[in-house]
C-alpha positions in Angstrom: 0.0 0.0 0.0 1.4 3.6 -1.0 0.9 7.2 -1.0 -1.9 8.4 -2.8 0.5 11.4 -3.5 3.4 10.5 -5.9 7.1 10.7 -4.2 7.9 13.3 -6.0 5.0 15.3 -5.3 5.6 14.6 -1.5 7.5 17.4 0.8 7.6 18.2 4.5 3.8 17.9 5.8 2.9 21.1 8.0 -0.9 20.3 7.4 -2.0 16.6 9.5 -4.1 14.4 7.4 -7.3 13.2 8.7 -5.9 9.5 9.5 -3.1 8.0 11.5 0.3 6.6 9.9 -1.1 2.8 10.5 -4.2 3.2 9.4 -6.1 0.6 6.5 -8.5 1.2 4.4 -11.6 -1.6 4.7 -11.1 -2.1 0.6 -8.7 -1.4 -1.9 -9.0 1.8 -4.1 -5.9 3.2 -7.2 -4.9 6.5 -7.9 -3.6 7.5 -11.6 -0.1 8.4 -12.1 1.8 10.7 -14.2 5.4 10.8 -15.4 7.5 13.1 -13.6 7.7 15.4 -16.3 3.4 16.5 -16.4 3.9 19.1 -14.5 0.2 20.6 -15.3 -2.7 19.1 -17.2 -4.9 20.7 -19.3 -9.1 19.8 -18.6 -11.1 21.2 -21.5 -15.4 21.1 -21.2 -16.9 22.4 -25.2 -20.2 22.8 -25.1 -23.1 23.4 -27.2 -26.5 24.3 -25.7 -29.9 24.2 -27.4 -33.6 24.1 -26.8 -36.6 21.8 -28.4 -36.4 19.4 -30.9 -36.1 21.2 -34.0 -32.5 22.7 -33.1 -30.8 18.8 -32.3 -29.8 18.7 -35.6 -27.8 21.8 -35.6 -26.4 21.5 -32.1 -25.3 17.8 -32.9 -23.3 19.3 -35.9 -21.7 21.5 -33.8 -20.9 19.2 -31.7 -19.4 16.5 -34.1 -17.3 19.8 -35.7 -15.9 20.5 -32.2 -14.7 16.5 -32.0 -13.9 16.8 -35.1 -11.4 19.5 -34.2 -9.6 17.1 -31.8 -8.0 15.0 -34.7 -5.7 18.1 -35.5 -2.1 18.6 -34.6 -1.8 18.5 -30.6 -5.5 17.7 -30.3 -5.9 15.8 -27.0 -5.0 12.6 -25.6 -8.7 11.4 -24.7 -12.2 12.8 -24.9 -15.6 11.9 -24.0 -19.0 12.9 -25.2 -21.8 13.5 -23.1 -25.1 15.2 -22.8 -27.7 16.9 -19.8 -30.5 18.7 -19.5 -30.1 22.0 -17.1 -32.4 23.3 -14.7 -33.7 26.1 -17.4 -34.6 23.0 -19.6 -31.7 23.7 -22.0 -29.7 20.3 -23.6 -26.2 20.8 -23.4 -23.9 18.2 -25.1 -20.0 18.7 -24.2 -17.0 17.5 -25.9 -14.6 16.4 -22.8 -11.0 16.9 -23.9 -7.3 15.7 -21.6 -3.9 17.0 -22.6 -0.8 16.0 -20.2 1.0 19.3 -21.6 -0.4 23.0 -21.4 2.3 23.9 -24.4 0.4 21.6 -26.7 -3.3 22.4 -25.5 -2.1 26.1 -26.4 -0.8 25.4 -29.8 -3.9 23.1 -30.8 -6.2 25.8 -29.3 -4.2 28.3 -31.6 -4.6 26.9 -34.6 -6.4 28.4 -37.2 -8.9 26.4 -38.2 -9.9 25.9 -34.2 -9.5 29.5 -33.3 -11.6 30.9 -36.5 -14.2 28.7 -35.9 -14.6 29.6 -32.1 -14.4 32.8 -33.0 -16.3 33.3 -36.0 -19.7 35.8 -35.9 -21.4 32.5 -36.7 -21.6 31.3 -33.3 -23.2 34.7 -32.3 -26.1 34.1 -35.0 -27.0 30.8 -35.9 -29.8 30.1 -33.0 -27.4 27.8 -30.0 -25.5 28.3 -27.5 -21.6 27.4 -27.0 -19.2 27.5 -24.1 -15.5 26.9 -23.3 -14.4 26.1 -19.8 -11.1 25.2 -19.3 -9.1 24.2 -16.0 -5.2 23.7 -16.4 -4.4 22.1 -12.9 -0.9 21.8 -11.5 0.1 18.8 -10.6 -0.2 19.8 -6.9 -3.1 20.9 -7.0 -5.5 17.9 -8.2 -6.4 14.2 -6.9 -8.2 11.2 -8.9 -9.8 8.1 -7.6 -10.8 4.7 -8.8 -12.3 1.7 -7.4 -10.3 -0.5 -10.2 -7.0 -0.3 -11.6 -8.3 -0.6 -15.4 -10.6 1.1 -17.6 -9.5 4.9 -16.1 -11.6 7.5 -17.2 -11.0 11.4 -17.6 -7.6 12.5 -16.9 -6.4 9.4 -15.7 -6.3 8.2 -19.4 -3.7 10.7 -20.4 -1.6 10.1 -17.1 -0.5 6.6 -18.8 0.1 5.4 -15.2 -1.6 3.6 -11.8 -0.5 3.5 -8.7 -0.8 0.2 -6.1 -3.5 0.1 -3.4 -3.6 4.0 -1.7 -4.2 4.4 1.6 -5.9 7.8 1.7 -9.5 6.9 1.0 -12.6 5.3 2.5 -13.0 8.0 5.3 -14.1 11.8 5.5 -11.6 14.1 4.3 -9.6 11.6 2.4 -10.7 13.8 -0.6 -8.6 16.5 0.3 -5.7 14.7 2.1 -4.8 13.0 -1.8 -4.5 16.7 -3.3 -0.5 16.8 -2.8 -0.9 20.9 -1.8 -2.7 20.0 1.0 0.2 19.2 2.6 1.4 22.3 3.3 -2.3 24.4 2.3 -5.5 24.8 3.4 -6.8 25.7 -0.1 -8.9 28.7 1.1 -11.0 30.5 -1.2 -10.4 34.2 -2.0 -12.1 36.7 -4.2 -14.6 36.4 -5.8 -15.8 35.5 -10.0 -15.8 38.2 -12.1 -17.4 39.3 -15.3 -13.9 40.2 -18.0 -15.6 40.6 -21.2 -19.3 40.8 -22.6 -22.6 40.0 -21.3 -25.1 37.4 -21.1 -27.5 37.6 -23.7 -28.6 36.6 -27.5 -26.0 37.3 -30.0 -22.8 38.0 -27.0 -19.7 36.6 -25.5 -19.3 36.9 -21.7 -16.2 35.5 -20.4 -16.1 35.0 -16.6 -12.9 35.0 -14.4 -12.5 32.5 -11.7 -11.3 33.3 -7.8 -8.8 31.6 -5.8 -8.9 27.8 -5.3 -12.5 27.1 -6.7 -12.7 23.3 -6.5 -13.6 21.3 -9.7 -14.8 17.7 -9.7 -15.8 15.2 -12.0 -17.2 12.0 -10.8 -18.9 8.8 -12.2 -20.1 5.1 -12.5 -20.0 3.3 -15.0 -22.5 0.2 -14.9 -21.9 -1.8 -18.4 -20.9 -5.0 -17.0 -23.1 -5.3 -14.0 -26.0 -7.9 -14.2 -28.7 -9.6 -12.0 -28.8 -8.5 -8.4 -26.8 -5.4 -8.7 -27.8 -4.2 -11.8 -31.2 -4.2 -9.9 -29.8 -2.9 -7.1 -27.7 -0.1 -8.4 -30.7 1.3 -11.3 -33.5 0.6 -8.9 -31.9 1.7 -5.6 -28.7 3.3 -5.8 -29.0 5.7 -9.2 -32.2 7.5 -8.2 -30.7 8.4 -4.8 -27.8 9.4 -6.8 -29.8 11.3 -9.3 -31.9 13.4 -6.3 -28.8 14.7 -5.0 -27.3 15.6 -8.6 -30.7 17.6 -9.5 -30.3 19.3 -6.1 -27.1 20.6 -7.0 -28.4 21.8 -10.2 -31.4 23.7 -8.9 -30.1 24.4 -5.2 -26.6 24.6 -5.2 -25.2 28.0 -5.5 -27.0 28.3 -1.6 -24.1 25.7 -0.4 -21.3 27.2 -2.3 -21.9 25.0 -5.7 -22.0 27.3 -8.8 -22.7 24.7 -11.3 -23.7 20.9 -11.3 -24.3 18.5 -14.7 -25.5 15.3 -14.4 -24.3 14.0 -17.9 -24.9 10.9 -19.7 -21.9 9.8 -21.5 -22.6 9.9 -25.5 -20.9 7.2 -28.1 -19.8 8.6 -31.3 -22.8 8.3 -33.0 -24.6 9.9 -30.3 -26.6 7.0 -28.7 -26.3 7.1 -24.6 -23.9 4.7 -23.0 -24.5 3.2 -19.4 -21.9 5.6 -17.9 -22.5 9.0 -16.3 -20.9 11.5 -14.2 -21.8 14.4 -11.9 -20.0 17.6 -13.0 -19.4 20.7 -10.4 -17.8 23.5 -10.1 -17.5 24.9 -5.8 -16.5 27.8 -4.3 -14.2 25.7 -2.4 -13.2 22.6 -1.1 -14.8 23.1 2.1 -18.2 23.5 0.7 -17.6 20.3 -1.1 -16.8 18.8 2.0 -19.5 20.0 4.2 -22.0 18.8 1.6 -20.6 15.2 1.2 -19.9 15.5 5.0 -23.5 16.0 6.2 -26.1 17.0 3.6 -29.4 15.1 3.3 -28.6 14.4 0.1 -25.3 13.1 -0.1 -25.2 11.3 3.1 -28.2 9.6 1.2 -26.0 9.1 -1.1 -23.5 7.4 0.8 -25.6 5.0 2.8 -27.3 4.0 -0.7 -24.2 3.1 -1.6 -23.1 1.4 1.6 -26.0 -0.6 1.7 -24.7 -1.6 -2.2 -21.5 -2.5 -1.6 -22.5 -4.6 1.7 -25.3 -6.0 0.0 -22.5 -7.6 -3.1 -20.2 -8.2 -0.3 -17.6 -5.5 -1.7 -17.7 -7.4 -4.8 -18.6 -5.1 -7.2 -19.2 -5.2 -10.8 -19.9 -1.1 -10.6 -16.8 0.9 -11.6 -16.9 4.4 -9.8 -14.1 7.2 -9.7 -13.5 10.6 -9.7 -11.1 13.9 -10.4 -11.1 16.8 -8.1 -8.6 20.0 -8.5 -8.4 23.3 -7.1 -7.8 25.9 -9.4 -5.8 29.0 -9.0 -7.3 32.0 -11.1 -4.8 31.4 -13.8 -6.1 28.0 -14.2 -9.1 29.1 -15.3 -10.8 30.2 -18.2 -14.7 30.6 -19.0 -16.3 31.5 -22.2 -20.1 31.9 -22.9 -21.7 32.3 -26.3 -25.5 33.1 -26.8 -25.8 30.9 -23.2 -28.6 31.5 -20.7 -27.4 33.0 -17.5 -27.6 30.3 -15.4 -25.3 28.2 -17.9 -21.9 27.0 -15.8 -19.7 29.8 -14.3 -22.7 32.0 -15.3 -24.7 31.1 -12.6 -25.6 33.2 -10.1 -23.6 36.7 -11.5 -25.2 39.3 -12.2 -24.3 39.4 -16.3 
């Protein structure tokens, strides 16, 4: 059993974790690994919103030309597909897009045909909505999780490596004690978002500038190869419990210190729904993560749904969950509307 924080990323601790030096873990859990060298990854979210049927057809295009885009030079290592419906009724479809190296992101990003099409006065005029929310963690600065050492999602496909069985996990606050800055930082929040450029309306940009150490996370299940009792158990039981808590976010959140939640539904590449989704949030701060996985109605639902899961299958699960949480400094950060409602992601809850 090891570190969930890779040596190198380990220094002098002058910030306790939450557990003693001997303690174990009831079950065994991995944590991705990167070479030395990824200093900073790059996590990109393209959206395209739209409303009623008789726009699908345009905003799937637009869609398709944005994964499209990722076959260029420097395009990413991995992406995923995936679709929601917000609060304001809106579908939104997002490309999800990993680089291990900022310096590429930047030069695919710059390219012509990418750049010209983000920024063309098309996307002001032809009926949908687009955003481009992009978080370029240091190394320090995020965690991941997973519950099996194969099949990573997200970031942890582009790290190219897995660590052995980690000991920070199965209690409160292991979360934050796998982020290797909290070590040494209690990841405050400062500031607050700010409006840079534009407003919120038909026909404008808006981008949005983040504050100090807002805390990302992305977090799924994936429930393909489950069958019989837990299939039953995890559709009828577990993943309506899950989904109550998700919609809360959406609808309630910004009232806890969440700006933005997506329960998304990942998307093959023909667009049909695949038995995978993820909750997507973005927080004021780690804290108010914590306090609402820590005691909220609807996530300590959550949890004992799940508890009664696993101790129902006897820890042998079928069910492959995971997440990736970082907290962002405000260069880490970059938000960009286009013809999006105002409660659309960073949006939410400024006055635009």
């Amino acid at each position: 059993m090891e570190s969930a924080i890779a040596e190198h990323l380990k220094c002098p601790r002058t910030r306790h974790r939450r557990i003693e030096d001997d303690y174990a873990p009831p079950y065994p859990a991995w944590s991705a690994r990167a070479p030395q060298g990824v200093g900073q990854v790059v996590m990109g979210f393209f959206g395209v919103q739209s409303r009623g049927r008789e726009m699908q057809g345009r905003a799937c295009a637009a869609l398709l030309e944005i994964a499209r885009g990722f076959t260029r030079a420097d395009g990413p290592g991995h992406h995923d597909l995936a679709h929601h419906v917000d609060a304001d009724g809106y579908d939104n479809m997002i490309a999800i897009a990993y680089w291990d190296d900022p310096q590429r992101f930047e030069r695919w990003s710059a390219t012509p045909g990418i750049d010209a099409w983000w920024q063309s006065d098309e996307r002001l005029s032809d009926g949908i909505g687009y955003f481009r929310e992009i978080a370029l963690p240091r190394s320090e600065r995020y965690e991941t999780l997973f519950n099996t050492p194969d099949r990573l999602e997200g970031i942890g496909v582009v790290m190219g490596g897995v660590s052995s069985d980690i000991q920070e996990h199965a209690y409160w606050g292991s979360m934050r004690d796998r982020i290797p800055l909290s070590q040494t930082d209690a990841m405050a929040p400062a500031g607050t978002r700010t409006v840079l450029a534009g407003r919120s309306a038909p026909g404008q940009r808006v981008r949005v500038g983040g504050h100090q150490n807002i805390a990302m996370i992305r977090s799924g299940q994936e429930w393909t190869d489950t069958q019989g009792q837990e299939r039953k158990l995890y559709l009828e039981e577990m993943e309506p419990v899950l989904h109550e808590g998700m919609d809360f976010l959406r609808d309630q959140g910004l009232g806890i210190g969440c700006y933005s939640n997506r329960y998304m539904q990942h998307l093959d590449p023909t667009g049909a729904p695949l038995q995978k989704s993820f909750g997507l949030s973005f927080w004021r701060s780690l804290a108010d993560m914590e306090r609402w996985a820590e005691s909220h109605p609807t996530h300590v639902a959550i949890f004992g749904s799940f508890m009664r899961y696993v101790q129902a299958l006897n820890f042998q699960l079928q069910l492959r969950v995971y997440h990736e949480v970082s907290v962002l400094k405000p260069d880490e950060q970059r938000y960009e509307y286009i013809n999006c409602h105002p409660r659309t992601g960073l949006l939410n809850g400024l006055s635009v």
